[in-house]
C-alpha positions in Angstrom: -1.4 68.2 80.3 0.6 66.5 83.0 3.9 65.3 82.2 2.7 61.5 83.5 -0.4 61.6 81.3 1.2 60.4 78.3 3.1 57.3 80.5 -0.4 56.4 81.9 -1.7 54.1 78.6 1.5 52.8 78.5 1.3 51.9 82.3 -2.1 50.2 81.7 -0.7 48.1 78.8 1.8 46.7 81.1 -0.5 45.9 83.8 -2.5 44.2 81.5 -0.1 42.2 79.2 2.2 41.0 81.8 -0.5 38.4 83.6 -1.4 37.8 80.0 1.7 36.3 79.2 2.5 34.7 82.1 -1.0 33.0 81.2 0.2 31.7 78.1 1.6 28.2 77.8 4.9 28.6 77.4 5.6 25.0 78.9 5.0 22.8 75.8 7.7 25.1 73.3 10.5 25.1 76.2 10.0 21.1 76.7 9.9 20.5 73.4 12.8 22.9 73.0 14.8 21.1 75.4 13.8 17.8 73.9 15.6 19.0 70.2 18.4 20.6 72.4 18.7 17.5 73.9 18.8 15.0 70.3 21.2 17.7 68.3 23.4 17.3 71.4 23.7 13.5 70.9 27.1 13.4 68.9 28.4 16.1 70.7 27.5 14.9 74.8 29.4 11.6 73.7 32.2 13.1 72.1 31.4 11.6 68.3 31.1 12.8 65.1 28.9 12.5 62.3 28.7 12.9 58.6 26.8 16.4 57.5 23.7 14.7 56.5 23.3 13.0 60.0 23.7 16.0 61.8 21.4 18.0 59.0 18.6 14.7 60.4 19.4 15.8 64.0 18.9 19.4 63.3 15.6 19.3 62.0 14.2 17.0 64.1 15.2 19.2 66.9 13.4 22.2 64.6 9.9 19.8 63.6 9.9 19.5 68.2 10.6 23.1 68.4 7.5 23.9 65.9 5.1 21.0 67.5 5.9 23.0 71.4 4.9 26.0 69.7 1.4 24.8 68.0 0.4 25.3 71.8 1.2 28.4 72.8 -1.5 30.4 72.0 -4.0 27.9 73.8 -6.4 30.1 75.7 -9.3 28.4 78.3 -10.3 31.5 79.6 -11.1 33.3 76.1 -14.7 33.8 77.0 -13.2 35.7 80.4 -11.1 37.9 78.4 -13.4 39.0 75.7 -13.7 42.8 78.0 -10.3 43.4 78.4 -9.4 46.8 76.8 -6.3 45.2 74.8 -7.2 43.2 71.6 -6.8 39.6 70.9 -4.4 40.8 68.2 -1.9 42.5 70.2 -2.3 40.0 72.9 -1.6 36.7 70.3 1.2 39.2 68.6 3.3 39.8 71.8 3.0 35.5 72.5 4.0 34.7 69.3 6.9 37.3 69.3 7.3 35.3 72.8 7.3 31.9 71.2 9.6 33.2 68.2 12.2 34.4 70.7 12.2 30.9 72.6 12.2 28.8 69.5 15.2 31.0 67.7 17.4 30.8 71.1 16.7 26.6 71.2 17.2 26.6 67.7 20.5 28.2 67.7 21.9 26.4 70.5 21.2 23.1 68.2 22.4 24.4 65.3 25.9 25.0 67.7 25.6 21.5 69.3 25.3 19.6 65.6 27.6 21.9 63.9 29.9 20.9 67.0 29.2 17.2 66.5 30.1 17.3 62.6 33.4 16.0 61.9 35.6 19.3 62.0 36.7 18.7 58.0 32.9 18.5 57.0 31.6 21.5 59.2 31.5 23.9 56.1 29.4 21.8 54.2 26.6 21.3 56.9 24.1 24.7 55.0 23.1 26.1 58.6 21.3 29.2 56.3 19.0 26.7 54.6 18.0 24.9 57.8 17.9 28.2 59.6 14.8 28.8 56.7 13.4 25.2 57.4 13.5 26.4 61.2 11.8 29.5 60.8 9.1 28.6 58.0 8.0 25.9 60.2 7.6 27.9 63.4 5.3 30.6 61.1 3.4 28.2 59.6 2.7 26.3 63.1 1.8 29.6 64.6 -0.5 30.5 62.0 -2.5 27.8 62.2 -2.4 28.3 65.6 -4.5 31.3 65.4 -6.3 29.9 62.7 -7.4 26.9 65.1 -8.5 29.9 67.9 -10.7 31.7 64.9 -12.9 28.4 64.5 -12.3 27.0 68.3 -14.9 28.0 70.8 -12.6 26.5 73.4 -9.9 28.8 72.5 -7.6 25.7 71.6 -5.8 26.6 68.9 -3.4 23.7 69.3 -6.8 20.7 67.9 -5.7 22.2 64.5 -1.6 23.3 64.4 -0.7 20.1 66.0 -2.3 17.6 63.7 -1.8 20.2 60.4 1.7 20.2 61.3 2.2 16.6 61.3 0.4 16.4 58.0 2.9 18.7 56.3 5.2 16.9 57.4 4.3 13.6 56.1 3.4 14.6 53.0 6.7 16.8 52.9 8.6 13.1 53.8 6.3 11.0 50.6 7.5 13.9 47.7 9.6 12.5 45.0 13.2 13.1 45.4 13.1 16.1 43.0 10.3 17.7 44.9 12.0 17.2 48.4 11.9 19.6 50.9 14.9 18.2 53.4 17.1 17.5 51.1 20.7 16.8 52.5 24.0 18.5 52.3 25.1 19.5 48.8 22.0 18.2 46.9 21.4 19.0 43.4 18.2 20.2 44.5 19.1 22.0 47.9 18.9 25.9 46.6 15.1 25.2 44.9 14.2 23.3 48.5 15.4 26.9 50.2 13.4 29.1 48.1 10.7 26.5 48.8 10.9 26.9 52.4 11.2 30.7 52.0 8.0 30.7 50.2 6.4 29.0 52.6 7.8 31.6 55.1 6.4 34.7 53.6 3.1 32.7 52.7 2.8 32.0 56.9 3.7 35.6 57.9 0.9 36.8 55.7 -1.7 34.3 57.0 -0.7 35.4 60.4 -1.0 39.0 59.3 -4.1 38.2 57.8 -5.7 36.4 61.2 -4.7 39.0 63.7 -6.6 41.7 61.6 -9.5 39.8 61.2 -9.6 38.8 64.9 -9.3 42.6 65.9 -12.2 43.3 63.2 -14.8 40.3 64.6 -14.0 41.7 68.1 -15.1 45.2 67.3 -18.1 44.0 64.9 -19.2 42.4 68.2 -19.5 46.1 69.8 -16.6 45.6 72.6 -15.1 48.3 73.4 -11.4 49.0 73.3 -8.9 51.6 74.7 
């Protein structure tokens, strides 16, 4: 065996993910990603300073714009034109969310900088970046999961007609609980720690759906008789 045969698969790969993700629509998650950037920025860009809690509301807003740009990424109009290609749905979805993740943790840390940065410099400590880094990062999962859960029951390969509204929902519901039961609570709460094991939970719960969506995926494509390589 030739010392190029075992770079060959890995050659293929490339040819073949590379026009896949310039396919996907990364547009919607860098707008909105610049959108947050540009509200956490507020205090900041007119050289003011706010109270922890007001730059907590900035941060997550710019996190909840974040998550909505990503419900779209994993749009796909020509899913009926890729059902041949020798890569599976799974890696394919796997490598754009991994994508998405990357572009929504480099906007999201650059807002967390910009509204620690607009907190007034005695009050910085108290703004809990860990806690809204979970927030951050439990909404982008569950956004992306039902992302793929929309392209498993969308014929269009719109995943986006479910995550977008689903996400909103949460979120309105998340805004009606009682104030023991909220999930944004501010700075120094009573109730802050339970809110971050909340979010966490909710973290672990949307990696597992995820998990759980790009196996199936792979298994309906093979039930179907396609062939992979």
């Amino acid at each position: 065996m030739s010392p190029a045969t075992p770079a060959a698969p890995v050659a293929v790969l490339r040819a073949l993910l590379r026009p896949d993700l310039r396919a996907a629509r990364t547009r919607p998650p860098l707008a909105a990603g610049t959108a947050g950037l540009a509200v956490a920025a507020g205090p900041a860009a007119f050289h003011t300073h706010v109270e922890p809690a007001s730059a907590a509301l900035l941060l997550r807003f710019a996190t909840v714009l974040g998550a909505l740009g990503l419900a779209f990424l994993l749009d796909d109009p020509a899913v009926r034109t890729t059902e041949v290609l020798p890569v599976t749905k799974a890696l394919r979805n796997g490598l754009r969310m991994a994508l998405g993740l990357m572009v929504f943790g480099v906007f999201w840390g650059a807002s967390a900088g910009l509204a620690r940065l607009g907190t007034a410099a005695g009050a910085r400590e108290a703004l809990p970046l860990g806690a809204l880094a979970t927030e951050g990062a439990a909404l982008a999962a569950f956004t992306l999961a039902l992302a793929l859960l929309g392209l498993r029951h969308s014929a269009s390969g719109s995943g986006s007609t479910l995550a977008a509204p689903a996400l909103i929902l949460l979120l309105a519901t998340v805004l009606l609980l009682p104030d023991r039961s909220a999930l944004f609570p501010a700075p120094g709460a009573p109730n802050a720690g339970v809110a971050a094991l909340r979010w966490g939970a909710l973290l672990v719960l949307a990696l597992c759906l995820s998990g759980w969506e790009l196996r199936e995926r792979r298994t309906a494509h093979r039930g179907k008789g396609v062939r992979r390589t």
